[in-house]
Backbone bond lengths (Angstrom), bond angles and torsions (degrees), N, CA, C in turn:
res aa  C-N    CA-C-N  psi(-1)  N-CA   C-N-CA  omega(-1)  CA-C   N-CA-C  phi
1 X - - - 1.443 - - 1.520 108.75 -
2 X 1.533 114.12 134.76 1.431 121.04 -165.17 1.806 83.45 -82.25
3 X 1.553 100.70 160.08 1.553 101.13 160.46 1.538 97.12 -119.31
4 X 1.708 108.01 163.99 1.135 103.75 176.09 1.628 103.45 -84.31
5 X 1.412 108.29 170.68 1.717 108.38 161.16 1.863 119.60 -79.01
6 X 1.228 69.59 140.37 2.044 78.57 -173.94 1.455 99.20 -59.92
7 X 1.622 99.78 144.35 1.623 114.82 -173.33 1.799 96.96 -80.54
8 X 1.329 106.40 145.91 1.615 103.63 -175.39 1.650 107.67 -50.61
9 X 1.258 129.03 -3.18 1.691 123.03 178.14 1.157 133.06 -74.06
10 X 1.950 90.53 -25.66 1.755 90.37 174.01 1.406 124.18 -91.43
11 X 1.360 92.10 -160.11 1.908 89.77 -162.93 1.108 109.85 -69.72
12 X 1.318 122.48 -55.21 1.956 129.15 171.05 1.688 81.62 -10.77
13 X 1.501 139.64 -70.46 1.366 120.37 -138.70 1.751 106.83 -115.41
14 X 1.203 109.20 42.16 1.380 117.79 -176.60 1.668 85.26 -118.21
15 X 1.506 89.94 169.67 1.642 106.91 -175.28 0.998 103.01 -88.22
16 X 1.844 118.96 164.02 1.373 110.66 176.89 1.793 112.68 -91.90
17 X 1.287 128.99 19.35 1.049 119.85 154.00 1.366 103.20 -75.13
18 X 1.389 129.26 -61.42 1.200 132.08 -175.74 1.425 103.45 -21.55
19 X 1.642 106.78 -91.02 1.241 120.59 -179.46 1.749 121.43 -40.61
20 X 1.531 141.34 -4.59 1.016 133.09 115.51 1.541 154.91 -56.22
21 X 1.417 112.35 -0.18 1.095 138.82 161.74 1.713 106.16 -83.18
22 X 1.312 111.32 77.11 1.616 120.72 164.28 1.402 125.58 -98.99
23 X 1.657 102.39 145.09 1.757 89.18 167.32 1.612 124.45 -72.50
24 X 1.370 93.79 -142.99 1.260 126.59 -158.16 1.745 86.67 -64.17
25 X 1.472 127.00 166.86 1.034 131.03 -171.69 1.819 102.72 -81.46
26 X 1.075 119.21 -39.95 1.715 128.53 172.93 1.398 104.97 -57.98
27 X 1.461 127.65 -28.76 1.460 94.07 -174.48 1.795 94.84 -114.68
28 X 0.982 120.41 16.66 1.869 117.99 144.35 1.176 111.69 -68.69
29 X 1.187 117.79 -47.01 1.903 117.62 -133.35 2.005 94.07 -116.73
30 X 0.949 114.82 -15.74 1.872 120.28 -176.26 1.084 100.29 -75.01
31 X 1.602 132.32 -61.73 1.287 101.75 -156.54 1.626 90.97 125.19
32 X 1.460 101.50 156.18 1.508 118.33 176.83 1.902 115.80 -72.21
33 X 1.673 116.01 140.55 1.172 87.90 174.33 1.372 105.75 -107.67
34 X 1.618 113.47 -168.39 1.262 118.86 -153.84 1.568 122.31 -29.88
35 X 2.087 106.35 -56.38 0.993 128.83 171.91 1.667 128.83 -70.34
36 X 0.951 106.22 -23.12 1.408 110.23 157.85 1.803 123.85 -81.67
37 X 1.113 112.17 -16.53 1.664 121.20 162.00 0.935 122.91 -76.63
38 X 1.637 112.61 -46.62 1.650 109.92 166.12 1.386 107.22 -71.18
39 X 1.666 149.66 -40.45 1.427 122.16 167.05 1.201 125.80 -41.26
40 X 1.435 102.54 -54.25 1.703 101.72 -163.64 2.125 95.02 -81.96
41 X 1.249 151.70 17.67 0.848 147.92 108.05 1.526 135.98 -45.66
42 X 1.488 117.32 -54.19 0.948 110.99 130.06 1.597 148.71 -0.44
43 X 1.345 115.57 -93.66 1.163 128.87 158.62 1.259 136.31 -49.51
44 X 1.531 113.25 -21.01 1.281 137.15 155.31 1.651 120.03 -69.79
45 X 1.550 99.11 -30.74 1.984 99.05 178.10 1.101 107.79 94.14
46 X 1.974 128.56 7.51 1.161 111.20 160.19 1.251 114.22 -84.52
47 X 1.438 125.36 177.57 1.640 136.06 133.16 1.575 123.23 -70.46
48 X 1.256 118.25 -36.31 1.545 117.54 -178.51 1.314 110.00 -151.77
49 X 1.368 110.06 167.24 1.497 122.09 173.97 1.892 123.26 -28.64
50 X 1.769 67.49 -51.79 1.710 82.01 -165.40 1.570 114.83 -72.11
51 X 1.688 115.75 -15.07 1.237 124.06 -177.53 1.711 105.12 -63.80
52 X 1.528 79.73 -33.22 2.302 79.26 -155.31 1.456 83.98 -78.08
53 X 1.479 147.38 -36.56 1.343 152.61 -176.45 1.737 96.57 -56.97
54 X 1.044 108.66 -86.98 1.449 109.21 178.94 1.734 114.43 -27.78
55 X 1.100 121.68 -57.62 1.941 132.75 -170.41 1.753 87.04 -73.58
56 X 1.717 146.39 -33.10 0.941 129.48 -162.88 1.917 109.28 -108.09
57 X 1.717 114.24 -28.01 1.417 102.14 158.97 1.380 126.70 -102.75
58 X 1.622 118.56 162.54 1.583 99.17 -178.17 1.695 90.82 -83.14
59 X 1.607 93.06 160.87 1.688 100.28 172.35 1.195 123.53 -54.22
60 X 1.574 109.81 -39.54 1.269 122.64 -176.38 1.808 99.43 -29.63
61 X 1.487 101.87 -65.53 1.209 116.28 -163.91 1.937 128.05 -82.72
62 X 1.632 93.49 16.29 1.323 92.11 170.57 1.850 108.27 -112.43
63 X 1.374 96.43 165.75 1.538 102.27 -165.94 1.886 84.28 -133.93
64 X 0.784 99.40 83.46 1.681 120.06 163.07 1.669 119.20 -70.25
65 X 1.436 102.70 21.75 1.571 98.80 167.74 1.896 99.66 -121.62
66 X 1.547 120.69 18.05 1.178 112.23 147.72 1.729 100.14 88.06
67 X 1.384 126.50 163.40 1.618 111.13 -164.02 1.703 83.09 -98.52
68 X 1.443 93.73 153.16 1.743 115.99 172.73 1.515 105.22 -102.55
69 X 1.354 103.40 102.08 1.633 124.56 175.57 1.406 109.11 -101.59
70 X 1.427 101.56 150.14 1.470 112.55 151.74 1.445 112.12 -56.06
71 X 1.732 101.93 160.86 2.153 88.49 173.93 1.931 92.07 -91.90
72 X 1.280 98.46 157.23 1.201 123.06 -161.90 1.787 91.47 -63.41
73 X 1.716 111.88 149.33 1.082 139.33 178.16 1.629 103.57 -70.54
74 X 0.941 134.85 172.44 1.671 151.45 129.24 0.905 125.02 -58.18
75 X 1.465 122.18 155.09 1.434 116.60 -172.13 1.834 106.59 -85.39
76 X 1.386 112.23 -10.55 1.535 123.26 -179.21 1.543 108.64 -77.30
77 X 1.697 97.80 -49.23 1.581 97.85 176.80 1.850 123.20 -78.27
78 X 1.225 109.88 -33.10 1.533 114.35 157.44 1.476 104.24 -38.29
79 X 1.298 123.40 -55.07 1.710 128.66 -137.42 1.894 87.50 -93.85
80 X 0.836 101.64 -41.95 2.148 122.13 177.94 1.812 94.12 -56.73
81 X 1.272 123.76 -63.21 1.415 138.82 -170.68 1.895 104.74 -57.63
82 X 1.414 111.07 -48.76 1.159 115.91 -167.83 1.629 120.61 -84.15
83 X 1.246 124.58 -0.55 1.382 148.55 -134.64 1.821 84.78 -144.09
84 X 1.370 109.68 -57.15 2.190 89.36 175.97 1.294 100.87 -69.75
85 X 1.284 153.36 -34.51 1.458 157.47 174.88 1.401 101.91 -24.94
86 X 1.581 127.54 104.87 1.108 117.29 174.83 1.534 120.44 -65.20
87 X 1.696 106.37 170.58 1.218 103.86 -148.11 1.581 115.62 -98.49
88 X 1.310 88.45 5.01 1.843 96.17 175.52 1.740 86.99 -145.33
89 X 1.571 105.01 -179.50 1.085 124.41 -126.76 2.346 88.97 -120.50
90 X 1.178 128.45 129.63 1.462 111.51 -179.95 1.225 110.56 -45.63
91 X 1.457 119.41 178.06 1.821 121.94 159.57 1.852 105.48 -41.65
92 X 1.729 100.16 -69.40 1.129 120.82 -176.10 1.581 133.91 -15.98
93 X 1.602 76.93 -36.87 2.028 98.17 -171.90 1.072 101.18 -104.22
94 X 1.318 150.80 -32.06 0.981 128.25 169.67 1.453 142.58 -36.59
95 X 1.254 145.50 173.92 1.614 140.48 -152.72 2.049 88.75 -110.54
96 X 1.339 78.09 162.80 1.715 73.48 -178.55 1.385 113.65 -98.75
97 X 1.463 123.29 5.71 1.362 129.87 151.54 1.495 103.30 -53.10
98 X 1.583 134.80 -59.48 1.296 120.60 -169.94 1.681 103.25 -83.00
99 X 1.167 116.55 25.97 1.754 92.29 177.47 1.563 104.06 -130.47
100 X 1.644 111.92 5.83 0.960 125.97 -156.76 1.730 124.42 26.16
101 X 1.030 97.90 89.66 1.530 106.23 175.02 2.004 108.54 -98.21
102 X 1.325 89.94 171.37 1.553 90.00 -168.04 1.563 114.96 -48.45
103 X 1.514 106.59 -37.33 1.350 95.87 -163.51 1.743 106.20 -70.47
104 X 1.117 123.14 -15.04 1.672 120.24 161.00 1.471 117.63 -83.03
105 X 1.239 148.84 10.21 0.940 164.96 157.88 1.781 112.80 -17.99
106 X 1.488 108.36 101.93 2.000 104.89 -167.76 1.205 98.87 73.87
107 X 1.423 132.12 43.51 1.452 129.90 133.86 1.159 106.78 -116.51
108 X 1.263 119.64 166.93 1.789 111.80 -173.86 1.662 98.26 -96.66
109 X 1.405 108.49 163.77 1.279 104.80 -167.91 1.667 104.56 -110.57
110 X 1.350 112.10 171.26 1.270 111.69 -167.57 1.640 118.24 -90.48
111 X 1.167 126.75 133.45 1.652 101.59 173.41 1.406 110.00 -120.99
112 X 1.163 120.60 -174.10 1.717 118.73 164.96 1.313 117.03 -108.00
């Protein structure tokens, strides 16, 4: 599929000061809303989500029965869960910068 070339308005052709001038952290990180999905669908030549999904993965590689989650925690039991989590880390887990292993060898090592 040919793409068209971006019209000089979008970002591809804005400056990168421009393009450092962002909002609020919700409208980076959310996601398109309704009307802005159907444009840029739109403009793309689909009808729906699933069209541009379908034309962009192979089937092989989609799993169309959706991810199998746990049901979501509480914010009491999240906060309960994260709080028994001890507060440092075993020997085991630690990085091998603090355990000094060979490959740090004549760096000083870290302690607590």
């Amino acid at each position: 599929m040919a793409y068209p070339a971006a019209p000089p308005d979008t970002p591809s052709h804005q400056s990168l000061a421009a393009l450092e001038r962002t909002g609020p952290f919700s409208e980076r990180h959310i996601g398109p809303d309704a009307e802005e999905l159907s444009k840029m669908l739109s403009h793309l030549g689909f009808g729906s989500r699933d069209e541009l999904i379908d034309a962009a993965v192979p089937g092989s590689l989609r799993d169309r029965r959706g991810p199998r989650l746990p049901a979501p925690a509480s914010e009491a039991r999240t906060e309960a869960e994260l709080r028994a989590l001890p507060t440092t880390l075993p020997t085991r887990h630690r990085c091998r910068h603090a355990t000094g292993s060979a490959s740090t060898a004549g760096t000083p090592r870290h302690t607590r």
